[in-house]
C-alpha positions in Angstrom: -28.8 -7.1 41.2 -27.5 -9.6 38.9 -26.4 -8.2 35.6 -27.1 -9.9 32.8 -25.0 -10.0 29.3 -24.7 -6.1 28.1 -25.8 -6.8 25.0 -28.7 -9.1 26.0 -29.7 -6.4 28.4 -30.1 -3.7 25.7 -32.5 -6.1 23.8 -36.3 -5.6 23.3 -38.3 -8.9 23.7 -39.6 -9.9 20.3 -43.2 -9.0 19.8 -45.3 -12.2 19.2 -48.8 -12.4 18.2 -51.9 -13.0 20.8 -51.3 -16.2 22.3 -55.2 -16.7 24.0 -55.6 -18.8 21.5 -54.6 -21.6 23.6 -57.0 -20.3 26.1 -59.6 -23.1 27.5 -62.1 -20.4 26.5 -61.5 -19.9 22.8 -64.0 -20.1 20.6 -63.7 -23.6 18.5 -63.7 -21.7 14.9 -60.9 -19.2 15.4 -59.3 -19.1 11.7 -55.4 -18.0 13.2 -53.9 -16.3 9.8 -51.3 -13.9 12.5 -48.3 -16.0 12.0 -47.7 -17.8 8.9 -48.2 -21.1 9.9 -50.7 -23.7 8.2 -54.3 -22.3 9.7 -55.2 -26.0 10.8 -54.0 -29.2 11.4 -53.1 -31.1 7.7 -55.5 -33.9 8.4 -53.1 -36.3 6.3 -50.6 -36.3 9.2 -53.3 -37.3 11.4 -53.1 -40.9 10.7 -49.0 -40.6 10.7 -48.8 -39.7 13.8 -50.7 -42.2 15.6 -48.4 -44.5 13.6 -45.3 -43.0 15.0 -46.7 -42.6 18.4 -47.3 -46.1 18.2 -43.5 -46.5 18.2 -41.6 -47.8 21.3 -39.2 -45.3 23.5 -39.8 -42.0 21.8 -40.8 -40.7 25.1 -37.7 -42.5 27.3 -34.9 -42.3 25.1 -33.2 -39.0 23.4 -33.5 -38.9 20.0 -31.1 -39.8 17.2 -29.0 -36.5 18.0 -27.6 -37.0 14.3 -30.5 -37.3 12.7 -29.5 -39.5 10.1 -32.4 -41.2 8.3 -34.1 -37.2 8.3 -31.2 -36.0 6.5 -30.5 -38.7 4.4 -34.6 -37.8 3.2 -33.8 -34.5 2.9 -30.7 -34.9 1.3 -32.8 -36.9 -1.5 -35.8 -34.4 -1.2 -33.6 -30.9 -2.4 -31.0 -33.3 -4.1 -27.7 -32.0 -1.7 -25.3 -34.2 -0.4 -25.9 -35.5 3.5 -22.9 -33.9 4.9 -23.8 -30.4 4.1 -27.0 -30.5 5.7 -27.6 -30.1 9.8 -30.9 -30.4 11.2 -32.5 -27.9 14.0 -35.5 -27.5 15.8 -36.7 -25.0 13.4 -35.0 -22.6 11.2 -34.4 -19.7 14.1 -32.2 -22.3 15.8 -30.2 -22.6 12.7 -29.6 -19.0 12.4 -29.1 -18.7 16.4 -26.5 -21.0 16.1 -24.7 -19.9 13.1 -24.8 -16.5 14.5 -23.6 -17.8 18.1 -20.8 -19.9 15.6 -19.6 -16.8 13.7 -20.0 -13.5 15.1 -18.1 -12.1 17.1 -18.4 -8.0 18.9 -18.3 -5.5 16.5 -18.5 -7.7 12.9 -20.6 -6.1 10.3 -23.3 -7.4 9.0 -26.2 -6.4 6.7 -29.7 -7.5 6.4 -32.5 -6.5 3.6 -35.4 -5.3 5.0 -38.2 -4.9 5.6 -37.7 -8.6 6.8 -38.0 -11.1 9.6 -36.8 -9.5 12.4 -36.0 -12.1 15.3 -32.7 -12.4 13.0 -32.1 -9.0 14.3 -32.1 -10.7 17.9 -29.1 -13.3 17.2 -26.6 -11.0 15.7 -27.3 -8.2 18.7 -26.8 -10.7 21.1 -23.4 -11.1 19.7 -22.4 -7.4 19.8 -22.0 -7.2 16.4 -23.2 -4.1 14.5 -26.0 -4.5 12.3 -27.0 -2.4 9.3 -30.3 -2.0 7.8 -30.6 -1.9 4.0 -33.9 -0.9 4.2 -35.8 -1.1 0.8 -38.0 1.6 -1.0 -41.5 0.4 -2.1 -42.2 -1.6 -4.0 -39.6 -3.5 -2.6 -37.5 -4.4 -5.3 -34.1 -5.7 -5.1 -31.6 -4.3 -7.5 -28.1 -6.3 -7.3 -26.1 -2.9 -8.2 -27.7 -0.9 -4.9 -27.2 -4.5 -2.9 -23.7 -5.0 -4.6 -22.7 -1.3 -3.9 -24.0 -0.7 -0.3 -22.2 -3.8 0.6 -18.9 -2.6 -0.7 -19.9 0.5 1.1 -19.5 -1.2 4.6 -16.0 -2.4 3.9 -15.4 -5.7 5.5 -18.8 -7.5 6.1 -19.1 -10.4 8.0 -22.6 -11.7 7.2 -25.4 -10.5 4.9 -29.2 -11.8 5.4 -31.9 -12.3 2.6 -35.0 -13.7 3.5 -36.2 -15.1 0.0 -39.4 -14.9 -0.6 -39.3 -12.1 1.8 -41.5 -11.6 4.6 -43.5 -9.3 5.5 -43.4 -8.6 1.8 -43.4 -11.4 -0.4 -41.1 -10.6 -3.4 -38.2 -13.2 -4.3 -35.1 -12.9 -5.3 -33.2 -15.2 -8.2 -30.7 -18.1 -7.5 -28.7 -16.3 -10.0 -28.7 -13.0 -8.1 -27.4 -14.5 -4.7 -24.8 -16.3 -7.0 -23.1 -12.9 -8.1 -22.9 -11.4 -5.1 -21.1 -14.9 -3.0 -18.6 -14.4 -6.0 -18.5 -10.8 -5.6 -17.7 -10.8 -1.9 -15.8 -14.4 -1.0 -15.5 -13.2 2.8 -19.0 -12.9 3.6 -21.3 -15.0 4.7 -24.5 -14.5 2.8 -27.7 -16.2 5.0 -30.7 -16.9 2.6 -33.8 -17.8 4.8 -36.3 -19.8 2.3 -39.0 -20.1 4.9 -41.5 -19.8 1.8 -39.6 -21.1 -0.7 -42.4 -24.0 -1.8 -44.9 -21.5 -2.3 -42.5 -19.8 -5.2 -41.9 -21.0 -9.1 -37.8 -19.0 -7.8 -35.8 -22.1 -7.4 -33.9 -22.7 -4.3 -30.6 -21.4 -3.4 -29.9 -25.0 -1.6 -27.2 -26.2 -4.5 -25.1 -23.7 -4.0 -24.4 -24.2 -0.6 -22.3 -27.4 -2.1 -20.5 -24.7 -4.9 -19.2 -21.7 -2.3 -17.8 -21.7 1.0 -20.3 -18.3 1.7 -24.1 -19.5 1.5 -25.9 -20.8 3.9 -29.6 -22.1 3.6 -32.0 -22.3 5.5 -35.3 -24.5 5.5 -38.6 -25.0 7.9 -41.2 -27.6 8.3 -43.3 -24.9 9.9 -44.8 -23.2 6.7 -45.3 -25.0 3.3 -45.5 -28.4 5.3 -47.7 -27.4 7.7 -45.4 -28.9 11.1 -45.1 -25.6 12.6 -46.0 -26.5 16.2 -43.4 -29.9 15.7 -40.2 -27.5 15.6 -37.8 -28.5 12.6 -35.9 -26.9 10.1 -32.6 -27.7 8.6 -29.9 -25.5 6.8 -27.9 -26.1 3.9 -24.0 -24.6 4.6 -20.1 -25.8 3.8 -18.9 -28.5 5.7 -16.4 -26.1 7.9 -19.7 -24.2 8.7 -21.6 -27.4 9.6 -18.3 -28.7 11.6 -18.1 -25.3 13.3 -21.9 -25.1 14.3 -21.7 -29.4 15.6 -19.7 -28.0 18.4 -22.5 -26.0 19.9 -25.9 -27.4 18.3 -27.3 -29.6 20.7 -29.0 -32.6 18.7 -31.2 -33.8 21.6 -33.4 -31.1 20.7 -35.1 -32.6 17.6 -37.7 -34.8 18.6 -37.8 -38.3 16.9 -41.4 -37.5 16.4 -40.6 -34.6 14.3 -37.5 -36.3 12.3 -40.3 -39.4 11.6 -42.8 -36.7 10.6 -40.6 -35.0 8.4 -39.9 -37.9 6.5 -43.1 -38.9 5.8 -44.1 -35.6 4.8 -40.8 -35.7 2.2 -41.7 -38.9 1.2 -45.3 -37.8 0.6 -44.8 -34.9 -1.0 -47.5 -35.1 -3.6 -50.1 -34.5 -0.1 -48.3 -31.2 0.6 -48.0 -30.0 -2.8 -51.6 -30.3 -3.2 -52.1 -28.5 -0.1 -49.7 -26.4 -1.5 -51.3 -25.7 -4.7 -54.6 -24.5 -2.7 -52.7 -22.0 -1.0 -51.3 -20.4 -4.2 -54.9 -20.8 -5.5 -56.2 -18.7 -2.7 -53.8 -15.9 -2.6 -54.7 -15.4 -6.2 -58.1 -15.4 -5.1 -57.5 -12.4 -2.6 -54.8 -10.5 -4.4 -57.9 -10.4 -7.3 -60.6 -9.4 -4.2 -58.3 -6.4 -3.6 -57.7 -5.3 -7.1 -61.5 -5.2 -7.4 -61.9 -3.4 -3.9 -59.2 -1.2 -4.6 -57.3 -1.9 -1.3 -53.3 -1.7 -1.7 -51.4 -4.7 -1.7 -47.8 -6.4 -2.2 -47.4 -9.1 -5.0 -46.9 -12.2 -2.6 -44.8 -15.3 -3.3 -45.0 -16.8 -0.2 -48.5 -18.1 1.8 -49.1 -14.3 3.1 -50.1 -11.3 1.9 -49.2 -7.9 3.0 -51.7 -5.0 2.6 -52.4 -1.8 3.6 -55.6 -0.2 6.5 -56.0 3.3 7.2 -57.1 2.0 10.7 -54.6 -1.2 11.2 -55.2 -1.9 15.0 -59.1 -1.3 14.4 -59.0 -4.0 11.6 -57.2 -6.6 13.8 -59.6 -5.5 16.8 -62.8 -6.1 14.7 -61.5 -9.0 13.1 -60.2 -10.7 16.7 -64.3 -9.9 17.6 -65.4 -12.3 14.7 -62.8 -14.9 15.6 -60.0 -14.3 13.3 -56.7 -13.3 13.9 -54.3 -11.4 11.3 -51.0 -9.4 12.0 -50.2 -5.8 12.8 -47.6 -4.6 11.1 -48.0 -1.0 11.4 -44.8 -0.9 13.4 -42.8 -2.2 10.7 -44.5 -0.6 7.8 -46.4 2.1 8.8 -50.6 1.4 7.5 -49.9 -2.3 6.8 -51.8 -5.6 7.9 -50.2 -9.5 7.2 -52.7 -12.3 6.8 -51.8 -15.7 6.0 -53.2 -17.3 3.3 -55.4 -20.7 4.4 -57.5 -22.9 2.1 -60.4 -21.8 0.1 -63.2 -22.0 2.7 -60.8 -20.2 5.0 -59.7 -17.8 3.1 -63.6 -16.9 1.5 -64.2 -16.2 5.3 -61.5 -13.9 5.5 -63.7 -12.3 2.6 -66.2 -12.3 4.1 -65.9 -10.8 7.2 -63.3 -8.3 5.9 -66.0 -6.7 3.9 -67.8 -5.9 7.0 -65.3 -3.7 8.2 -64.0 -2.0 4.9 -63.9 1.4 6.6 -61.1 0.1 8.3 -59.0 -0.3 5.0 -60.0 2.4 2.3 -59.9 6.2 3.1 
């Protein structure tokens, strides 16, 4: 037998959701709230895309492996300079790379949780040795404990944050991140801002340009609604982004993704309205579960985490009816993750929750 990497071989397969949704015999009104991606298609990119498909040689040719007019947009869009950006196909192949850039077998590095655990994947495949600050409910970060556990590990090489965090939803300040990349100049602190447009926290992005220890990262795939395009970016110090050129492959983001993102930048008033419903309608269930008593986390991204006494019978039942929400029982023991939708979708959710509220209150 062939033996694989030994630190690849010792590696679960991460867990995705239930992928019969792409089944032939789905049911047309599935409302998919498992994943954290826009529910539906935003219908303003529909007449976009047959725009850019319109376009000649996107299919022949490789794409512009530099990406240059999409970072020049985004440069403009989170006001940071063009050279300390670098474009992916999503966020995860930002932090696969960095991690494949910077790690080496037996570096130290820390991550907050409860988080987003495919991170966990990059830095084992490394060998290095991660260490789980695992937060008490209800999930507050305190920059002393952070500051003092980090001290704690002597030399760390990289520190993640997801920010807001998911599965929870809390966010962390600019200001907090700030102190501890002047605390500790030799690590490498990772903030993930997945869900950062669904937050009043500003982004960390600006200070990626100040120290030579933050990195950003950014997706498409949430707030923008492009999840199914692939493309993310990550804000980091030039000798990170010169580092990471000489393994990131560019060919893999498409030209119709780079033309897509720059619309959607340049139209940003169309996703900040869509936007705007999403905050609208987790308000809307965070208040239906205050009135129904069910447990819940304060959410600042377009999720919300709460609790079941019967988790897998919830998603079961609610799979039956056509909608599909997360398990998270494995993480956090008695929990469920939906995403949040529009108001129609999420007054379904509602709806057909209440059916089944045996499932969620003792």
């Amino acid at each position: 037998m062939i033996k694989p990497n030994i630190y690849v071989e010792k590696l679960d397969a991460y867990s995705i959701t239930p992928q019969d949704v792409w089944s032939d015999d789905a049911p047309p009104d599935i409302l998919k709230i498992d994943w954290n991606e826009a529910p539906s298609d935003l219908t303003f990119y529909q007449k976009e895309l047959k725009k850019i498909i319109g376009k000649s040689n996107l299919i022949a040719w490789y794409p512009d492996c530099l990406s240059i007019d999409l970072i020049e947009a985004i440069s403009n869009f989170i006001n940071v300079r063009p050279n300390f950006i670098l474009t992916f196909p999503g966020s995860d192949v930002g932090l696969d790379t960095l991690c494949r850039s910077y790690l080496n077998v037996g570096d130290k590095v820390m991550a907050i949780c409860p988080t987003y655990e495919n991170f966990f994947v990059y830095v084992n495949q490394m060998g290095a040795d991660l260490s789980k600050l695992v937060l008490e409910e209800p999930f507050i970060l305190d920059y002393e404990l952070v500051a003092n556990e980090i001290e704690s590990h002597g030399e760390l090489k990289m520190f993640y944050l997801a920010n807001p965090n998911n599965p929870c939803g809390y966010a962390v300040t600019s200001e907090i991140i700030e102190k501890l990349a002047i605390k500790f100049p030799q690590t490498i602190f990772v903030i993930d801002e997945a869900y950062i447009e669904f937050t009043k926290i500003l982004s960390s992005a600006p200070l990626a340009e100040k120290y030579s220890n933050v990195v950003i990262l950014r997706s498409f795939s949430k707030a923008f609604g492009m999840a199914g395009l692939r493309l993310g970016y990550m804000c980091a110090p030039i000798p990170l982004i010169q580092t990471m050129n000489k393994i990131r492959n560019g060919k893999n983001v498409s030209m119709m993704s780079q033309k897509l993102g720059i619309f959607a930048m340049e139209n940003f008033d169309l996703v900040k309205s869509w936007i705007d419903e999403v905050v609208f309608s987790r308000k809307m269930f965070q208040d239906w579960c205050i009135n129904t008593d069910v447990e819940f986390f304060p959410s600042e991204g377009n999720f919300v985490l709460f609790k079941a006494s019967s988790p897998f019978e919830l998603c079961k039942a609610l799979k039956a009816e056509g909608i599909y929400i997360r398990n998270r029982d494995s993480l956090l023991p008695g929990y469920v993750r939906i995403t949040i939708g529009s108001r129609s979708q999420t007054e379904r959710l509602i709806r057909t929750v209440e059916k089944f509220m045996n499932y969620l209150v003792d």
